[in-house]
C-alpha positions in Angstrom: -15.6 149.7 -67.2 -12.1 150.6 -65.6 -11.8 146.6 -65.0 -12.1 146.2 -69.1 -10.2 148.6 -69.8 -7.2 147.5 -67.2 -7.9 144.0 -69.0 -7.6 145.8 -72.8 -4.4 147.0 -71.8 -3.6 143.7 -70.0 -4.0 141.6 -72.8 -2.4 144.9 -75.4 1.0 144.8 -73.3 1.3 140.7 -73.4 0.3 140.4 -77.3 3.2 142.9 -77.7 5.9 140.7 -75.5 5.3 138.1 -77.8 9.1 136.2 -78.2 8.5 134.8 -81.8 11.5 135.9 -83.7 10.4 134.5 -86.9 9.5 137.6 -88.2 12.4 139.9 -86.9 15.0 140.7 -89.5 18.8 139.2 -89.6 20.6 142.0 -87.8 24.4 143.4 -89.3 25.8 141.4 -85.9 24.0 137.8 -86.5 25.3 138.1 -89.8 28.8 138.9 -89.1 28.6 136.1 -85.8 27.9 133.8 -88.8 30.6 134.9 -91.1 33.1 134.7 -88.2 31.9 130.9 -87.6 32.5 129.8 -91.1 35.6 131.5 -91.2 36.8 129.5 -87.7 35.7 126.0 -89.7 37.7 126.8 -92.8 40.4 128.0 -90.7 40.4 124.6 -88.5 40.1 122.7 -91.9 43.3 124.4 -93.0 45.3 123.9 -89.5 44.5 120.0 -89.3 45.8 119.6 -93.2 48.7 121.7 -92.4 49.4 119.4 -89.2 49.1 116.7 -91.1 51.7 117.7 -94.1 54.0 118.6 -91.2 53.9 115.2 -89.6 54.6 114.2 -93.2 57.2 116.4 -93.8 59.2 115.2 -90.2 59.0 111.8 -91.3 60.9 112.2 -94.4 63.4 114.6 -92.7 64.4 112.5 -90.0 63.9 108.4 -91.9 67.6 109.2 -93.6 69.6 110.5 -90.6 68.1 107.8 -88.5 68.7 104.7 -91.3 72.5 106.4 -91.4 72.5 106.6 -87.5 71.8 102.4 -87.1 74.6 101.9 -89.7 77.0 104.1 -87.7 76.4 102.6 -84.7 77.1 99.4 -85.9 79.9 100.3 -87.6 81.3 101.7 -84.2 80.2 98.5 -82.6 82.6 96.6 -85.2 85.1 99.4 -85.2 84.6 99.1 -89.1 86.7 101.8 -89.9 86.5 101.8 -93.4 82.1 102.2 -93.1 82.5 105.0 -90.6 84.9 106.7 -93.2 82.2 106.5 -96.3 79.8 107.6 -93.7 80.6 110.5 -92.2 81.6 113.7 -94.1 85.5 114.3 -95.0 86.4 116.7 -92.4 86.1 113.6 -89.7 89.2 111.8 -89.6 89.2 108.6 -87.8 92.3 107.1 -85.5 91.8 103.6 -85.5 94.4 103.2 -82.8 92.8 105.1 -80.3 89.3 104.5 -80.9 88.5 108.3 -82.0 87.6 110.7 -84.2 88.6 114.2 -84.8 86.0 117.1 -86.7 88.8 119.2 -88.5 86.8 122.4 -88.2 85.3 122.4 -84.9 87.2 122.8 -82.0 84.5 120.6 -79.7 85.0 117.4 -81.6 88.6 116.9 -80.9 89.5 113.2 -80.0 86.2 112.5 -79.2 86.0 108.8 -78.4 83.4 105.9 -80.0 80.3 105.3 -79.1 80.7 102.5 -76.6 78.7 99.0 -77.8 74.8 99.9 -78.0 72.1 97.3 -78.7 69.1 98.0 -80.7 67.6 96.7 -77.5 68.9 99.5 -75.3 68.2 102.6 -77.6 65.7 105.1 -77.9 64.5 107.6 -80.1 64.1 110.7 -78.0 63.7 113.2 -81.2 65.0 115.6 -83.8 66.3 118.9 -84.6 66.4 120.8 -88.0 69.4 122.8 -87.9 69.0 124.1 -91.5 67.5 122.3 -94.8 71.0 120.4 -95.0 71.3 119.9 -91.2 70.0 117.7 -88.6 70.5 116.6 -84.7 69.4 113.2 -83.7 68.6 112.8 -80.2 69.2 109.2 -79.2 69.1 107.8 -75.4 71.1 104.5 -74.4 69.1 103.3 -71.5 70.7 99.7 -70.2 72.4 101.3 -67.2 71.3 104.6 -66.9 70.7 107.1 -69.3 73.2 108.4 -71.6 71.4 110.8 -73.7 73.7 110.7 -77.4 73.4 113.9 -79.9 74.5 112.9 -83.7 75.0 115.2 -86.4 74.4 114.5 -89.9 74.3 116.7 -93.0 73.2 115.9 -96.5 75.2 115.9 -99.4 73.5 115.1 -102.4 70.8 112.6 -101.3 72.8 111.2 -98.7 73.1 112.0 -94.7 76.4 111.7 -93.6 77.7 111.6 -90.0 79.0 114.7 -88.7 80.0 113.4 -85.1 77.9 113.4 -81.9 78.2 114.6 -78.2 76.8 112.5 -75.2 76.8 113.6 -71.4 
């Protein structure tokens, strides 16, 4: 008798550890785990769309310094005085004698000489930085003999980037 009733209790103890969870209830935490996971996939949704209208958003920023920065370059390379003049902002004044320009209000951009001959073939396009909405830096890199790492500054007036002068080490 004590055998069957060590075996009633047995059996009792297992059919209670039973690990079917079908019929237990969804708890306050399951429910807030899930709430927290759909909130992390709308949250990724949102952070790839925004990535993706800041790439946008670069793009268009930098396309109009960097068309005006080709057009400067070769203007330097011709020492085409009169297309660095509609290209740059009033305050630079070009000296056609000595192969510079002065940036009336800055004290950094006195007599600061051209841009020696670059070739398409020798520059790179290192990256960019938005000084304000009407304001950006071009970084640039000649790389024939060495690197010479070229800073331009443009600023928009109207809907055109103008040149604002540049610094090179």
């Amino acid at each position: 008798m004590r055998r069957f009733v060590l075996m009633f209790i047995f059996a009792f103890a297992l059919a209670a550890c039973d690990n079917s969870d079908e019929d237990l209830p969804v708890t306050q935490d399951d429910q807030g785990i899930q709430d927290l996971q759909a909130e992390n996939k709308q949250l990724k949704a949102e952070l790839e769309a925004a990535q993706n209208t800041l790439n946008e958003m670069d793009m268009s920023t930098v396309r109009g310094p960097l068309n005006a920065t080709f057009r400067i370059i070769d203007a330097m390379n011709n020492k085409d005085y009169k297309a660095l003049a509609t290209l740059s902002v009033p305050e630079v004044a070009w000296d056609n004698q000595d192969d510079t320009y002065t940036l009336h209000d800055d004290e950094s951009k006195q007599n600061v000489s051209l841009l020696s001959p670059i070739g398409l073939g020798n520059l790179e396009y290192r990256g960019f930085d938005p000084v304000s909405e009407n304001e950006v830096q071009l970084f640039l890199a000649k790389v024939d003999d060495g690197n010479v790492a070229i800073y331009i500054d443009f600023v928009k007036t109207g809907d055109q980037w103008l040149y604002k002068g540049h610094l090179t080490n």
